[in-house]
VOGU-803692 format. One record per residue (C-alpha): residue number from 1; residue in one letter; x, y, z. Coordinates in steps of 0.05 Angstrom, whole numbers, padded with zeros to 5 digits. Layout:
% residues N
+-----+---------+--------+--------+--------+
: num : residuo :      X :      Y :      Z :
+-----+---------+--------+--------+--------+
: NUM :       A :      X :      Y :      Z :
...
+-----+---------+--------+--------+--------+
This chain:
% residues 126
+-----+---------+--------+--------+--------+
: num : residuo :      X :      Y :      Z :
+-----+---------+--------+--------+--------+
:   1 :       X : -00392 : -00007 : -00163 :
:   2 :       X : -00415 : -00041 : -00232 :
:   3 :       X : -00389 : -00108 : -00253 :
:   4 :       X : -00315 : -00099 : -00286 :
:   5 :       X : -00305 : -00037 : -00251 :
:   6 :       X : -00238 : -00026 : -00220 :
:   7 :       X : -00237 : -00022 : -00144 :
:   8 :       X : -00216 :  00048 : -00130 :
:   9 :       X : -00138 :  00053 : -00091 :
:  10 :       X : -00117 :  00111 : -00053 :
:  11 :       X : -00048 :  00113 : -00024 :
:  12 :       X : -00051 :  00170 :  00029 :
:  13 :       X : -00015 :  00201 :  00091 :
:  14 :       X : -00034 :  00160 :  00151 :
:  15 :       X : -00029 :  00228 :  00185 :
:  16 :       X : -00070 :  00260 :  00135 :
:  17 :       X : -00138 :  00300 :  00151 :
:  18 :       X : -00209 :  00285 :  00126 :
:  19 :       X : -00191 :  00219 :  00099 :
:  20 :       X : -00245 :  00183 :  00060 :
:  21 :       X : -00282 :  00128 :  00090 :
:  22 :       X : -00256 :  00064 :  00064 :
:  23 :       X : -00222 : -00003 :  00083 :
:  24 :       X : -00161 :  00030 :  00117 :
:  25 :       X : -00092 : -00009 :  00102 :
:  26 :       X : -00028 : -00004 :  00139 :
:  27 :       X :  00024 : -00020 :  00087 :
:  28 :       X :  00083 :  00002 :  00121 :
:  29 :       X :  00132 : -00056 :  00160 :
:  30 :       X :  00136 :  00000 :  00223 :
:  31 :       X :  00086 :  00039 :  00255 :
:  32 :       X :  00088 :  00111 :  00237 :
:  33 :       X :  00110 :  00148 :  00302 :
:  34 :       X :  00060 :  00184 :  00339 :
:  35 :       X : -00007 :  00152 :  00313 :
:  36 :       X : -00036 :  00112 :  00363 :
:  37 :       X : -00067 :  00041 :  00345 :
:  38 :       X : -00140 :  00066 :  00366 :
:  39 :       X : -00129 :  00138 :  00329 :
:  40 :       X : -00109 :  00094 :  00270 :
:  41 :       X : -00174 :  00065 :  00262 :
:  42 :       X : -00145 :  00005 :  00218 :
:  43 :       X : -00182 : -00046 :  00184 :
:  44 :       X : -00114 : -00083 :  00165 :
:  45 :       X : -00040 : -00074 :  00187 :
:  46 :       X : -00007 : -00112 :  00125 :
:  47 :       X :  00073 : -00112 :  00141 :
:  48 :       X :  00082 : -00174 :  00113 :
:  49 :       X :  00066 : -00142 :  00041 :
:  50 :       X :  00118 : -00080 :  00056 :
:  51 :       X :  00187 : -00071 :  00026 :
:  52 :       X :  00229 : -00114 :  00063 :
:  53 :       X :  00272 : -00082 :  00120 :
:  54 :       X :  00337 : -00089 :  00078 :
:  55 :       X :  00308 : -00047 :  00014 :
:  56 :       X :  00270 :  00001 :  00060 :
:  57 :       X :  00322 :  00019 :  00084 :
:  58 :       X :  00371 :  00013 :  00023 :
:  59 :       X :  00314 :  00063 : -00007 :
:  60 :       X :  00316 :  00113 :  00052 :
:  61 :       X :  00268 :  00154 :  00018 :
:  62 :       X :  00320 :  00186 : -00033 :
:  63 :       X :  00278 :  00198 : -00105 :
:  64 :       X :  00334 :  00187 : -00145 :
:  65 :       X :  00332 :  00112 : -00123 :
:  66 :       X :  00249 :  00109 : -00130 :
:  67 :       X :  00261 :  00078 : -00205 :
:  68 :       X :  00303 :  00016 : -00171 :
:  69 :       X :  00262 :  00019 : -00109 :
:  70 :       X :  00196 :  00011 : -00157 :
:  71 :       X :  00227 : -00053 : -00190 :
:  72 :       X :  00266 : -00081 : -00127 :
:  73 :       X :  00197 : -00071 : -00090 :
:  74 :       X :  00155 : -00102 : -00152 :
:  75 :       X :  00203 : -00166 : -00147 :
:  76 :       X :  00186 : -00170 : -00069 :
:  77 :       X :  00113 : -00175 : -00081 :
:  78 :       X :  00119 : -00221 : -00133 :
:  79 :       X :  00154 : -00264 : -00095 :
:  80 :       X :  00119 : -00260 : -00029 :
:  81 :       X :  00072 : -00316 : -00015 :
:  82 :       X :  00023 : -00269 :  00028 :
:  83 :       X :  00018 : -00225 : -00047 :
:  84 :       X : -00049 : -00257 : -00068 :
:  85 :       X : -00092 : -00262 :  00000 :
:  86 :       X : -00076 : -00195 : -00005 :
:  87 :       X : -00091 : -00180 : -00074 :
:  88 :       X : -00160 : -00217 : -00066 :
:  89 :       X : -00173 : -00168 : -00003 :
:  90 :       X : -00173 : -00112 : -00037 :
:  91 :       X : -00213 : -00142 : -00095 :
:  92 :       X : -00263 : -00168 : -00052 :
:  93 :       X : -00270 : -00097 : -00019 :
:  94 :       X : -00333 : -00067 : -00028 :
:  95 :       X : -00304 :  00012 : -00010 :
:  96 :       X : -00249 :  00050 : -00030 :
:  97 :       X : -00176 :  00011 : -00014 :
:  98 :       X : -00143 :  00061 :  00026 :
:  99 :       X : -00062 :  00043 :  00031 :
: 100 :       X : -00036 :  00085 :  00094 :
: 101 :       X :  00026 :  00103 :  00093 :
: 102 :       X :  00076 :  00142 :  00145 :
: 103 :       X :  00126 :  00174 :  00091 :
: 104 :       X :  00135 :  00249 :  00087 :
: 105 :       X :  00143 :  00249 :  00009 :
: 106 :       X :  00075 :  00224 : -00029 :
: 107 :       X :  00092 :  00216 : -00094 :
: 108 :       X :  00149 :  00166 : -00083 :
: 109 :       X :  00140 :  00115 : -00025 :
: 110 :       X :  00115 :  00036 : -00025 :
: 111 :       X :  00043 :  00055 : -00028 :
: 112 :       X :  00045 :  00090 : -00093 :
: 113 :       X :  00086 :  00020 : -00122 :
: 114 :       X :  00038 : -00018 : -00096 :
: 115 :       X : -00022 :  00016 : -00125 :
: 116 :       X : -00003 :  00014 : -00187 :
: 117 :       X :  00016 : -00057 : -00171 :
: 118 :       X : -00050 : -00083 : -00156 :
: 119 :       X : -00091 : -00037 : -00206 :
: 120 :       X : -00049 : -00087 : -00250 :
: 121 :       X : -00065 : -00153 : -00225 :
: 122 :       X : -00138 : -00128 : -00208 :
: 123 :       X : -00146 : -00111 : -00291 :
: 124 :       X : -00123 : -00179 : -00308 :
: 125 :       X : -00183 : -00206 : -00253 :
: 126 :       X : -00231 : -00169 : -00287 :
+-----+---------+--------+--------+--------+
């Protein structure tokens, strides 16, 4: 990776096949059923940086709410005093950020918020 360049952030599946190798995130508050810790092969199990209980469950995975989620969720991070250890982990990363996730639907859960979330605060690093 050259100086400047963005550290690459893939939310995925935790239950998904031939994963890339990477620093492997948990960034769920509750461990997906069925995937045992050593299966899991984590690097990191960040809960304290998921959506709160209260808007997780609010959410409920319903796309119509992902909009309100996205900002609702946004808020949360910006507030949460464990948001920049965990920003500077993934900066510091010298592999692919992998953000593991147990959600059936892929295109609207917390880890696609929070990529885009910390491809922002990673440009204004750079």
């Amino acid at each position: 990776m050259k100086a400047g360049e963005l550290m690459e952030i893939i939310p995925m599946r935790i239950y998904a096949h031939d994963q890339p190798a990477g620093l492997r995130l948990l960034v769920d508050r509750v461990w997906p059923r069925g995937v045992s810790k050593v299966n899991a092969a984590l690097d990191d199990w960040t809960k304290t940086i998921a959506p709160s209980t209260e808007l997780r469950k609010w959410f409920g995975h319903d796309p119509e709410k992902f909009a309100e989620f996205t900002t609702r969720y946004r808020a949360e991070l910006d507030a949460n005093p464990d948001t920049p250890a965990f920003v500077t982990q993934v900066a510091t990363s010298k592999q692919p950020v992998l953000l593991l996730f147990g959600a059936k639907d892929e295109a609207h859960n917390n880890a696609v918020v929070l990529k885009t979330y910390l491809e922002e605060k990673l440009s204004t690093r750079a």
